[in-house]
N, C-alpha and C positions, 0 to 999 in steps of 0.2 A: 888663638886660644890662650886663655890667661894659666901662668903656673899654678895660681893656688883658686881654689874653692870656696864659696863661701860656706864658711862654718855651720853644719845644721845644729841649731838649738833646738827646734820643736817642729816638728811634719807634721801634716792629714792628710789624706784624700777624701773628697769633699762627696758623697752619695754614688750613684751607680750612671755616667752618660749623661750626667749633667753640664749644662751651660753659663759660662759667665762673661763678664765681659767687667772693660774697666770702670764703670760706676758701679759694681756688685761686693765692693772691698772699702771698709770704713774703720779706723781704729779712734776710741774715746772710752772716757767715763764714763759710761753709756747710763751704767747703774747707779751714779752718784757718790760712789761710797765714799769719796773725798780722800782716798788714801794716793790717790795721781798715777794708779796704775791702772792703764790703759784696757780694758778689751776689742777683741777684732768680733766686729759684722761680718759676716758675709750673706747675700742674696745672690739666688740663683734664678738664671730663665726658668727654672723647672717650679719656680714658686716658693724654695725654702724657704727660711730665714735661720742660720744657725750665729749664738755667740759664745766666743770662745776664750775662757783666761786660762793663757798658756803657763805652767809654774814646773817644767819638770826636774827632777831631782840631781840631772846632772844633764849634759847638753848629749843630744842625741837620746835620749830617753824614748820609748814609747808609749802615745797617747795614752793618756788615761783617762779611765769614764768623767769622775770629776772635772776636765779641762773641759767641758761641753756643758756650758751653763743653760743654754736654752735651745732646742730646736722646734720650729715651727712649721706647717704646710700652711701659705696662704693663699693657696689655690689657682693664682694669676701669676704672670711673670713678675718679676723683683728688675724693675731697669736701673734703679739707683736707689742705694741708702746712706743717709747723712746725719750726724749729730749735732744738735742746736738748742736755741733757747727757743722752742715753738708754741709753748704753751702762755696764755696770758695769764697773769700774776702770780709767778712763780717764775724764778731765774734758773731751776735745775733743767738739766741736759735730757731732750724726750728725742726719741728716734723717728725720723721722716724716711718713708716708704713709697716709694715712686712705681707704680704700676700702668700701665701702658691706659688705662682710659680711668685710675682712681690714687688719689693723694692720702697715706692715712697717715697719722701723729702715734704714736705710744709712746708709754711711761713704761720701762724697764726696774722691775723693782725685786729683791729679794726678801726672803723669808728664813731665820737662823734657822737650822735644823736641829733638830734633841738628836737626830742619833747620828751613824756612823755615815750616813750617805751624803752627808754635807749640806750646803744651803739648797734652798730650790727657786727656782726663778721664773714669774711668770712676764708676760706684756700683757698690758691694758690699752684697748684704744680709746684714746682723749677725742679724737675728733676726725672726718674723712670729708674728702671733698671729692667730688664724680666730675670728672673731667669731659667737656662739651668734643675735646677734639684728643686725639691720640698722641700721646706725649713722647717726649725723644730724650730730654735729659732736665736736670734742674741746676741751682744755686740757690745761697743762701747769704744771710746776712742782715746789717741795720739799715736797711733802706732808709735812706732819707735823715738819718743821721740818728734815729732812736735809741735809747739808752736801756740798756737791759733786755731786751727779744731780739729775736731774727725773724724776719720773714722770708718769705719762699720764693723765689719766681721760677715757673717751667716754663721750657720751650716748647711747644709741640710740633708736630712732624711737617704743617705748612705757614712755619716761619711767624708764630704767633705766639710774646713775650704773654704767658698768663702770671698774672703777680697777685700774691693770698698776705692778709693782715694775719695768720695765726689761723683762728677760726673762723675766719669770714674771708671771701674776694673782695678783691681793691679795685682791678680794672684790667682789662687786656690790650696789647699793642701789637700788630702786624710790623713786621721790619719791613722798610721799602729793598726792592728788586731781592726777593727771598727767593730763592730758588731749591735747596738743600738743607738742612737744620748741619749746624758744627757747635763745636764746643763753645761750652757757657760758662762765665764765670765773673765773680763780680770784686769791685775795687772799693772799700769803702773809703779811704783815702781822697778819693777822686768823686765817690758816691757816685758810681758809672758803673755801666753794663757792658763786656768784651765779648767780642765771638768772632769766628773768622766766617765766612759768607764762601759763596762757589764761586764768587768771583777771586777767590784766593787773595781777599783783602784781612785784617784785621779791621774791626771795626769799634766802634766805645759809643753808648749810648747814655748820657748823663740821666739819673734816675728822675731829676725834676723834670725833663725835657720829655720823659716818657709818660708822666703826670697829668701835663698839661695837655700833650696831645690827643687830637681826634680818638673816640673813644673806637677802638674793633669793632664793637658791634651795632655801630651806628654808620659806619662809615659808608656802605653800601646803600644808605638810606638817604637821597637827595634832602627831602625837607628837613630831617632834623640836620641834616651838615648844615643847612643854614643859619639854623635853631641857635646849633652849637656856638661855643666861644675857642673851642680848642683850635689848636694848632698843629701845623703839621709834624708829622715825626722826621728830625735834623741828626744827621750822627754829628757827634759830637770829634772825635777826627779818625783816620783812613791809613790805613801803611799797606800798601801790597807788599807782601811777601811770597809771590811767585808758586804760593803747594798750596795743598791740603795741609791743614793743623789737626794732630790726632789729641792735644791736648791743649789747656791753657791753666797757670797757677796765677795767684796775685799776691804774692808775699810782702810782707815787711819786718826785719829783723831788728830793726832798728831806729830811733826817734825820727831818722832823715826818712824820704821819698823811696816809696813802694816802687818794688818791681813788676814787672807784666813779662811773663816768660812764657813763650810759645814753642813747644814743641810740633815742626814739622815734619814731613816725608823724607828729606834729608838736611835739614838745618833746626838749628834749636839757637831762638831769639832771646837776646832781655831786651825789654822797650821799658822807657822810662813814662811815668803817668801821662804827658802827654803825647806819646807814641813814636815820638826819636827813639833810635836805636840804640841802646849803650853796648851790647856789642851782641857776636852771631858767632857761631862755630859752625862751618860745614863740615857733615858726621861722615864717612865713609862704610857707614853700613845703615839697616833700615832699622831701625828705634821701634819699640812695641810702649815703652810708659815712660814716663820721668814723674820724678816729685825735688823740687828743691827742698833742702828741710834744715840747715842753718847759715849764721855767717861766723865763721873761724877766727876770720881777721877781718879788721874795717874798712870798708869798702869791697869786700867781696861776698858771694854766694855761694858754698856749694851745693850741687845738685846729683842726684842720680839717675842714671842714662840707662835701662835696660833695651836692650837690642836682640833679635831675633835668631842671631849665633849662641843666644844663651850664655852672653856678657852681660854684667852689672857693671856700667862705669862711673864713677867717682869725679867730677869735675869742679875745681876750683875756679870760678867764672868760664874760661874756656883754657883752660891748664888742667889736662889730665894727670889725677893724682893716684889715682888705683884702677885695674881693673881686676876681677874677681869672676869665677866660673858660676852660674847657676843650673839644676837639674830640669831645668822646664823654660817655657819662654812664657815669661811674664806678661798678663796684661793689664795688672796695677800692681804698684808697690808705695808703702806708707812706710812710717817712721814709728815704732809706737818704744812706749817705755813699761816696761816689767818689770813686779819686783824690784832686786840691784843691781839689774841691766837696764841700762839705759841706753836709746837708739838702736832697737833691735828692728831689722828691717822684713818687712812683713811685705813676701809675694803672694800672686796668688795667677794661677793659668790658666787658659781659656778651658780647660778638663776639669778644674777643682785641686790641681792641687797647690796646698797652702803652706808656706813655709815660715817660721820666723829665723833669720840667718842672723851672723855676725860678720866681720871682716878678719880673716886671720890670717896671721903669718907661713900655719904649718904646711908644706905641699904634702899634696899629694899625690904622689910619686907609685908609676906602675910598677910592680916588680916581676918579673917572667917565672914563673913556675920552672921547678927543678928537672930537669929531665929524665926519668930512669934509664940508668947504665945499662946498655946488652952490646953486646958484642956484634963487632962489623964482618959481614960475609962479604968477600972481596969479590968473589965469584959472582954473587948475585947482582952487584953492581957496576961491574965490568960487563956482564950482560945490558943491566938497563941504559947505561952509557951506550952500548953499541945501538940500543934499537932507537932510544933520540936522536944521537947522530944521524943514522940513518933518515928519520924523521925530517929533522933540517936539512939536510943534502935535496930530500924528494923537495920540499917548500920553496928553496933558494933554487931552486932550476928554472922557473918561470920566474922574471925579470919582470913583465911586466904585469899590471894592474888588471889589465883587460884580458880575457881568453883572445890568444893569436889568430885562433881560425873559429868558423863559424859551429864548426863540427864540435868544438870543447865547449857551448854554450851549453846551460841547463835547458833553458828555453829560447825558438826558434821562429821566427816568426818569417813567412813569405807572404806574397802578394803576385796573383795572375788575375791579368787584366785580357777581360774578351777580347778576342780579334772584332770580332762583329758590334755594332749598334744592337741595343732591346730592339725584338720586334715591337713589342709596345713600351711607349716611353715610360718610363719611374719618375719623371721630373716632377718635384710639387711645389707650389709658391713659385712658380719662375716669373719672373718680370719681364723675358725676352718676346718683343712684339710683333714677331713675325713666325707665324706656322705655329707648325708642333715641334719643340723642343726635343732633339733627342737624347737618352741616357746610355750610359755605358755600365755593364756589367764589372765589376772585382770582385774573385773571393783570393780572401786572405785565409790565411791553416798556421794555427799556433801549436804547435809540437812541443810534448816538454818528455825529458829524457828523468828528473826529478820529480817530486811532488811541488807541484807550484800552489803556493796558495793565496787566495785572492788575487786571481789574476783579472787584468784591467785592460781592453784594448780602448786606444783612440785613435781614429782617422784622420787625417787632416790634407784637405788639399786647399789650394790657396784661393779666396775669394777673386773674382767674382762665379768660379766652381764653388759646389756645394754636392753632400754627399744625403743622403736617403736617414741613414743613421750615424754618426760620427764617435758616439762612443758604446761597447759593450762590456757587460760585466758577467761575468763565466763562476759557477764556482769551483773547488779547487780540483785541481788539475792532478788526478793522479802519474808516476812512471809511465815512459813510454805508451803515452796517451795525446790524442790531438783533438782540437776544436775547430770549428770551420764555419764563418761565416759569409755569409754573402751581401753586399751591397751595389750599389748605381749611384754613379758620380751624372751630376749632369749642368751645363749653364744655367745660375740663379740669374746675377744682374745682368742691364742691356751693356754692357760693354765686354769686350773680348779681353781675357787674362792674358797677366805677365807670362804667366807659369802653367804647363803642365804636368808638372811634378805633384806627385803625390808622397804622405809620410803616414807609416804604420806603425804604430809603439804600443809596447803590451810594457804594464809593471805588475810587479809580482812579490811574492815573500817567498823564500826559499824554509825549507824546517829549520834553520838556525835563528829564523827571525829578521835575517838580513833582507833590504829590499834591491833589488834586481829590475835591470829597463832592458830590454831588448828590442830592438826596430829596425825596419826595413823601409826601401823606397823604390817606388813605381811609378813609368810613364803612360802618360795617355795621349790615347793616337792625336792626330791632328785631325778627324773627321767626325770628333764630337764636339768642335765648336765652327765647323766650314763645311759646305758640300763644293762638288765640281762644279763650275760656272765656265759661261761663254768668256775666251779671253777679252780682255779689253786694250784696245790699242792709243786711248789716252790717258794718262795720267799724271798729278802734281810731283810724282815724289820715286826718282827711278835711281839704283843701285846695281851697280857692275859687278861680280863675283870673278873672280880670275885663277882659273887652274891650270896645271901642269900635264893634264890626259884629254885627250877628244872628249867632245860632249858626249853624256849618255842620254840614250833618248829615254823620253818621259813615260813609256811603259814597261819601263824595267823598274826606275827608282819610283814611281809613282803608281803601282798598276790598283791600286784603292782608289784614285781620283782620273783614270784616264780611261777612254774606251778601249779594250782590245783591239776593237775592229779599223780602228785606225791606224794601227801598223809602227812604222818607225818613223812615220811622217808627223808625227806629234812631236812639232817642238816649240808649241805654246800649250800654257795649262793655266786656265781660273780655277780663285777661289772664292767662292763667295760664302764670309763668316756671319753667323748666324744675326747678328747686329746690323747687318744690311751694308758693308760697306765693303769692296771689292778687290784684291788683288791679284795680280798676274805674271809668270812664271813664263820666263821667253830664254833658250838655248841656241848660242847662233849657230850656222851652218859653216862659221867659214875658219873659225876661232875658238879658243877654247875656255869660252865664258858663257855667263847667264845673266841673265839682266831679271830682278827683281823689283816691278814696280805697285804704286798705289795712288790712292788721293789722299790716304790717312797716315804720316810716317811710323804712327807706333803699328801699321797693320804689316810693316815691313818685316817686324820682327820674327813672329811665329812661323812665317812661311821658310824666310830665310835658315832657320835654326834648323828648321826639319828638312832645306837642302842641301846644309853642310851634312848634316848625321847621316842622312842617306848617303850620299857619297863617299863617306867617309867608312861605311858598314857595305858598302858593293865594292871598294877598290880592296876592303880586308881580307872578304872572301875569296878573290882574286888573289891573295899575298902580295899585293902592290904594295910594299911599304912605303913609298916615294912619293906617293899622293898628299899635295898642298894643295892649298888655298892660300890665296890671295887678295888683297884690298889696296888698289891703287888709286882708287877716287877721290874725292873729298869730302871729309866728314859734314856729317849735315848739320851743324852747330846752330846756325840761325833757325831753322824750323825747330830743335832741340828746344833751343828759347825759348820759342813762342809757346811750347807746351808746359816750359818752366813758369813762366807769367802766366799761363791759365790756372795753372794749378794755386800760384803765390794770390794770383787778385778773389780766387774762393774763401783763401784761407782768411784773406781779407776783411771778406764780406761776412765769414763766420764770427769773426770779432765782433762786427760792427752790428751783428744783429745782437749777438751774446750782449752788449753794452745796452742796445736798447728795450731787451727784453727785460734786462736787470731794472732799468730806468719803469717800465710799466708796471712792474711788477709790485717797485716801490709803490707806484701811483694806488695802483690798485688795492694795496692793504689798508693804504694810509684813509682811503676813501671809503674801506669797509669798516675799520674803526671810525670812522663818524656815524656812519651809517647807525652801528652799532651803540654808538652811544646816544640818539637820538629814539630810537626805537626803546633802550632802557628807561628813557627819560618817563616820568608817572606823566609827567603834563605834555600833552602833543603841543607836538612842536612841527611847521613847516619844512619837507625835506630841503628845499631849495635845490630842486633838479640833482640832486647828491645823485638819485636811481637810474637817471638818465645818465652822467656820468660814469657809474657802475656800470654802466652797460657798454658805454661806446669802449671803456678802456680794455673791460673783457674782451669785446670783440677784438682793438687791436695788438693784444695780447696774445688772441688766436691767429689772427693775420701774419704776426710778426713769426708764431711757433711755426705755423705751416711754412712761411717763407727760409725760417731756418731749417727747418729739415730738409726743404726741397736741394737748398744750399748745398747740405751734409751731402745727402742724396749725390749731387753734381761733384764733389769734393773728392769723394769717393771716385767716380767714375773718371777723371782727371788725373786723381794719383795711380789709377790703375794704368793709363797713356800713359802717365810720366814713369813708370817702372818698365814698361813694353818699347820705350826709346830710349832709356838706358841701357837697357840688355840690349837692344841693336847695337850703340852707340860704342858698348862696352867691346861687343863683337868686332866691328867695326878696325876699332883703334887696335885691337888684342892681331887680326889679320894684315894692320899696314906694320907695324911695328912688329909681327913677328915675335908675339910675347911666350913665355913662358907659363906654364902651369900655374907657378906661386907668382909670375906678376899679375898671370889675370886674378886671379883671388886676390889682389889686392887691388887690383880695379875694382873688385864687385863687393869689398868693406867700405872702398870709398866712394862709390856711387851708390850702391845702395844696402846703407844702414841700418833700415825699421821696415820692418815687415806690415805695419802700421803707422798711420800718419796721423798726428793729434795736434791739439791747437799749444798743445804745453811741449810738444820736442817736436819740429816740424821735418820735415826734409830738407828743406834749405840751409835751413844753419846748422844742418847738421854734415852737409855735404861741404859749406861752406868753410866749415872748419878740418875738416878731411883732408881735401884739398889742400888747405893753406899749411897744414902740416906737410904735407909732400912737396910743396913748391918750398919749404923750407929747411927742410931736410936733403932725403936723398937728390932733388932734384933741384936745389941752391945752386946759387954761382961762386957764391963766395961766402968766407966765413961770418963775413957780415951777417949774412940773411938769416942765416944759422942762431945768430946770435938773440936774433927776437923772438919775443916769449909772445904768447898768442896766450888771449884772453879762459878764461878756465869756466866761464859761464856761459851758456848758450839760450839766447832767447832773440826773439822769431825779429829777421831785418827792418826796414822801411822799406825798402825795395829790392832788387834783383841785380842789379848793377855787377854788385862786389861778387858775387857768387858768377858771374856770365865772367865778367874779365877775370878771375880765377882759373876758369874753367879751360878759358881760349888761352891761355898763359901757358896752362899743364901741360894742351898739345903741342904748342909749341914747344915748349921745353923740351919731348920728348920726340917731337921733329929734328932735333938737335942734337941730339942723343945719349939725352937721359934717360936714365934704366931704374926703374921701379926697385925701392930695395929698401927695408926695415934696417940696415944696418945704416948706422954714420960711415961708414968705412967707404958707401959709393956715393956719400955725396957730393965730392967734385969729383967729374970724368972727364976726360974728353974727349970733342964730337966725333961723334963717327960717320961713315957715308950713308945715307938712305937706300936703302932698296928699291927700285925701279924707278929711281930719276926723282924724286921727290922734291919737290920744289917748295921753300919753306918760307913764311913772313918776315923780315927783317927782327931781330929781337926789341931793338931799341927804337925801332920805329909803335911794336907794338905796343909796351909798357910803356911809352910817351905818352900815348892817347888814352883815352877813358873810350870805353864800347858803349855804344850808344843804342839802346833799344831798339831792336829793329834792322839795325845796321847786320850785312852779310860779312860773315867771319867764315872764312873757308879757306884749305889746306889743297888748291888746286893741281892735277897733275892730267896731262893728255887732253886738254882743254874740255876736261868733261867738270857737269856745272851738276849741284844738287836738286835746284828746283827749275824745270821746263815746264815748255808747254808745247803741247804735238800741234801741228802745224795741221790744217785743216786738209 
């Protein structure tokens, strides 16, 4: 904020909700009178016209009737008004009026007055022109070098230069690639035309070049372009300047070479006539007008900068000399001369109102009002003292941000999930190709102990689940009041989810205004995506489980998938998931393991997860605190692979169709625009099989779409595998290592990342870089390793290599025994013994080699192997 103000000499406000904007502000002679004292125009959207000679008796004065020479209603909007020599044979100044579809000229003239109400001032219209197209803004000047007039040229709103001799049209010109109409303004100097374009170019069109060219309104006309001798419309030269331009002047102070100054969105340019830069200032705030208006010393301009903080800045080329406070934010400011002020600057606001200011010295400075003296009551204050304190002692007792228990929330949200399947299924849209789909009942109860208002629940469980309804909207929630609704989760796609976790989030506005999230999470059984099946005694993909207590038989932990009537002799159990693929659940008799097999390894996952938790929820009940688990096998890395490369060769083939559909796509427009201009043509013309072409390339347009969805389709179904052998994988590694709460959670940041897989941040490079942090970090050998900076970009590999030997690297590093850990502090350890014999890959044998696709990487222990085959 500037210390001082600019000096009011003369205010208005301009009518009642009126509109302006910055061609609605013009300072001139307007009236001829020849004495070089300026008056101000103003036009308004609302139609006015008022002018006004400001004279008041001492600065700050209020307006007086006399200062308002003329006001007008001319019925249409006022988009811009300018003073010139518009009139033929006659060199006095007549006022040009720009109205959105009509040009009119007047002659501003007075009449002395006999008596005390002073002169009286009417307009005459000399001439009007009715505009073919809707016009955006104008310029003026001697086109073409003429001596004594100005002519007009407007732009209209689709990028068509209309150019007027005075009382008559010259000719009209379309600008090539118009997109937007920007500022207009002309150089006579150069006898060229500037504007900046949407391609955020400046642009200069020499006026003889727009002469000669193809006439506008011929030019859609094949025979007469023949006809014609014109020429095409050439700019004359090009500067990008990276914005939008809100303005453009073309000064010249001086016998030497004109300036071209561009005010943008945050830079304000001078370009020299032919469109080098002489220099730029980038502004640190956003600029509403400027007007250069002399030069001081030679070789320089100054200009003024009004900006939207309600600064007027003052700049010596790009050397700020003042800045100055204004009451309004400007959307034109001019320079005018009055009376024996001279350079009185003249704003005006997008509201009306209109100032002419000066630049002064005197601050103005706030002074605080005096306070009446009364006497202090100790008592009474000594009171309010105690009951703030108190206040802050109650505030500072809760520490933290969040309410600590579930019972201090305003609002509460639960979720019960039916024991039972719908007797009739809720499923809609399902894709799943076997039977009837079955669904599962939730109701969720949003409780609020406050006034909740606009509360919002959303649902979410993780695809390829889907729910009935996923979002409700409630209105507001009075005190100790609840809402309850009910929905059915049930299998949309053919493939079996990662996950069956579900999430309930309600948001809210509490009466303060503040917004508030509360949510909860719920599981769903495992017998809404599997029923019981007959075991199966072969299978590609078998995993060993290892605990510390006799087996339990399978109709205690399992009695949803097992018959009663079989007793305790049930110790095999299928499952067959809704997708048609099989696994099988075997508890020996002699030992106190389980063996979990399949043909699909991510089908290993679900089953397994819901045999630790049972177990682990029946030895609770029990108060067996002692109850482990175990993982002595060997991780299944190679078949992990294989489902990494399924995944990586979709993402593949998603690229490659996206390239080819781009490639037809091209084809396809490029063949319509023929088409197209062949069918405009007046004289038929032979398509030369163009429609045959249109057709084949549609089709493989179509081919190509379908083939890529299907793609997507598979992509999908692929990352849902590669997430359901991660969570095994993660399981896995977390029961041979024996990890920790915060180390698995930080296996499952670095294995999995995105709840979502896209062609712009993939899984791979995103695990890839995961990984290569923790091999570099806590799980380093040396400071060396430490020392390398890993690349800060992430975009999708060439292959799979780097990511597989990453991977096989991390177990072994932590076969070794490295230990998971966010600090630097454990990145060198060392090794410790493995738990049950562990037998590890040589280190230096490993990181010699490169993994080779396909190749078996295994962690073997008790000669047990990942992938078998049952013997006949």
């Amino acid at each position: 904020m500037s210390l001082f103000k600019a000096r009011d000499w003369w205010s208005t406000i301009l009518g009642e909700k009126e509109e302006f904007d910055q061609g609605c502000l013009c300072v001139a002679d307007v009236d001829n009178s020849g004495s070089g004292q300026d008056k101000v125009i103003v036009g308004s959207y609302n139609g006015y016209l008022r002018i006004f000679n400001p004279h008041p008796v001492k600065p700050g004065d209020e307006v007086q009737p006399e200062d308002l020479l003329l006001e007008v209603q001319l019925r249409e909007p006022i988009l811009q008004v300018e003073v010139g020599k518009f009139v033929s044979g006659t060199e006095g100044l007549h006022l040009a009026v720009l109205h959105c579809r009509k040009l009119c000229v007047y002659a501003v003239s007075g009449t002395q007055g006999n008596v005390e109400h002073g002169n009286q001032y009417q307009i005459k219209l000399m001439y009007e022109h009715n505009l073919q197209r809707t016009a955006c803004n104008m310029t003026y000047g001697p086109f073409g070098g003429v001596k004594g007039r100005d002519l007009i040229c407007i732009q209209s709103m689709d990028g068509m230069l209309m150019l007027f001799e005075q009382e008559s049209y010259a000719f009209g010109r379309f600008l090539p690639g118009f997109l937007l109409p920007g500022p207009l303004a002309y150089s006579s100097r150069t006898d060229s035309f500037i504007t900046v374009s949407s391609c955020q170019q400046v642009e200069s069109y020499k006026y003889q070049v727009l002469a000669f060219a193809t006439d506008a309104d011929e030019r859609h006309d094949t025979e007469q372009r023949k006809l014609s001798s014109g020429k095409r419309l050439v700019v004359d030269w090009v500067l990008n300047i990276g914005e939008q331009a809100l303005d453009i002047c073309v000064v010249s102070f001086n016998q030497g070479a004109s300036s071209v100054f561009v005010l943008g969105e945050r830079n304000f340019f001078c370009l020299k006539d032919n469109g080098q830069i002489r220099f730029m200032k980038k502004l640190d705030y956003s600029p509403s007008c400027f007007i250069p208006y002399c030069s001081v010393r030679e070789g320089t301009i100054n200009t003024l900068i009004a900006n939207h903080n309600k600064i007027l800045n003052v700049y010596q080329d790009i050397t700020l000399k003042w800045a100055s406070q204004l009451p309004c934010i400007p959307v034109s400011v001019k320079v005018a001369n009055f009376q024996d002020l001279k350079g009185v600057i003249v704003t005006l606001s997008d509201d009306g109102h209109l100032q002419c200011s000066y630049l002064g010295t005197d601050p103005s400075l706030f002074q605080a009002p005096k306070v009446d003296s009364r006497e202090i009551n100790y008592e009474e204050m000594n009171a309010e003292m105690k009951e703030l304190q108190k206040i802050i002692r109650e505030a500072t007792k809760t520490q933290d941000i969040l309410p600590e228990s579930e019972k201090q929330r305003d609002v509460t949200v639960t979720a019960e999930v039916s024991p039972d399947l719908d007797e009739e299924s809720q499923a809609i849209e399902s894709e799943v190709k076997t039977g009837a789909v079955p669904s599962l009942t939730v109701k969720i109860t949003i409780q609020s102990r406050v006034k909740a208002q606009k509360p919002c629940l959303a649902v979410c469980v993780q695809a390829p689940l889907a729910v009935t309804c996923d979002q409700f909207v409630f209105d507001d929630l009075e005190p100790d009041s609840s809402e309850t609704v009910v929905l059915s989760v049930f299998l949309k796609e053919n493939c079996s989810p990662p996950d069956l976790e579900g999430t309930c989030m309600v948001s809210y506005h509490i009466p303060t205004g503040i917004p508030r999230v509360s949510q909860c999470s719920f599981s769903l059984p495992l017998k809404l995506v599997c029923f019981p099946a007959q075991p199966s005694k072969a299978a590609n993909h078998k995993l060993t489980i290892d605990t510390n207590k006799p087996p339990i038989s399978f109709v205690t932990i399992f009695p949803d998938f097992v018959d009663p009537s079989e007793g305790d002799q049930a110790n095999a159990l299928g499952f067959q998931f809704l997708t048609g693929s099989k696994t099988t659940l075997l508890a020996s008799k002699t030992s106190q393991r389980y063996r979990i097999q399949s043909d699909q390894l991510e089908d290993l996952w679900l089953v397994t997860k819901e045999l630790i938790h049972r177990l682990q929820e029946h030895f609770k009940k029990q108060n067996c605190k002692d109850f482990a688990c175990t993982f002595s096998g060997s991780i299944p890395l190679q078949e992990y692979f294989e489902l990494i490369d399924r995944h990586f060769e979709l993402r593949l083939n998603a690229e490659k169709y996206q390239e080819l559909l781009s490639e037809r796509a091209v084809q396809f427009r490029a063949i319509e625009r023929r088409l197209l201009t062949r069918f405009k043509d007046k004289t038929p013309a032979p398509l030369q099989h163009l429609d045959t072409l249109l057709e084949g390339t549609f089709r493989e347009v179509i081919a190509l779409a379908d083939a890529a969805e299907e793609n997507q389709a598979n992509m999908f179904q692929a990352f849902a595998k590669l997430k359901s052998a991660t969570h095994l994988v993660i399981m896995l590694i977390s029961l041979w290592q024996k990890l920790s709460t915060d180390q698995v959670a930080i296996l499952e940041a670095t294995f999995l990342p995105l709840a979502e897989d896209t062609q712009e941040l993939g899984w791979e490079e995103t695990v890839d870089a995961a990984v290569s942090y923790l091999l570099r970090t806590c799980l380093s050998k040396s400071s060396k390793e430490q020392a390398l900076t890993l690349s800060s970009q992430l975009s999708m590999p060439k292959d799979t290599s780097r990511l597989k030997k990453n991977i096989t690297l991390f177990c072994d590093r932590l076969a070794k025994g490295g230990r998971l850990s966010l600090s630097m502090d454990s990145a060198t350890q060392p090794a410790a013994a493995m738990p049950g014999g562990c037998a590890t890959i040589p280190e230096s044998d490993l990181e010699e080699r490169t993994i080779i696709p396909g190749s078996t990487a295994v962690f073997a222990s008790h000669g047990q192997t990942t992938k078998q085959k049952s013997k006949p």
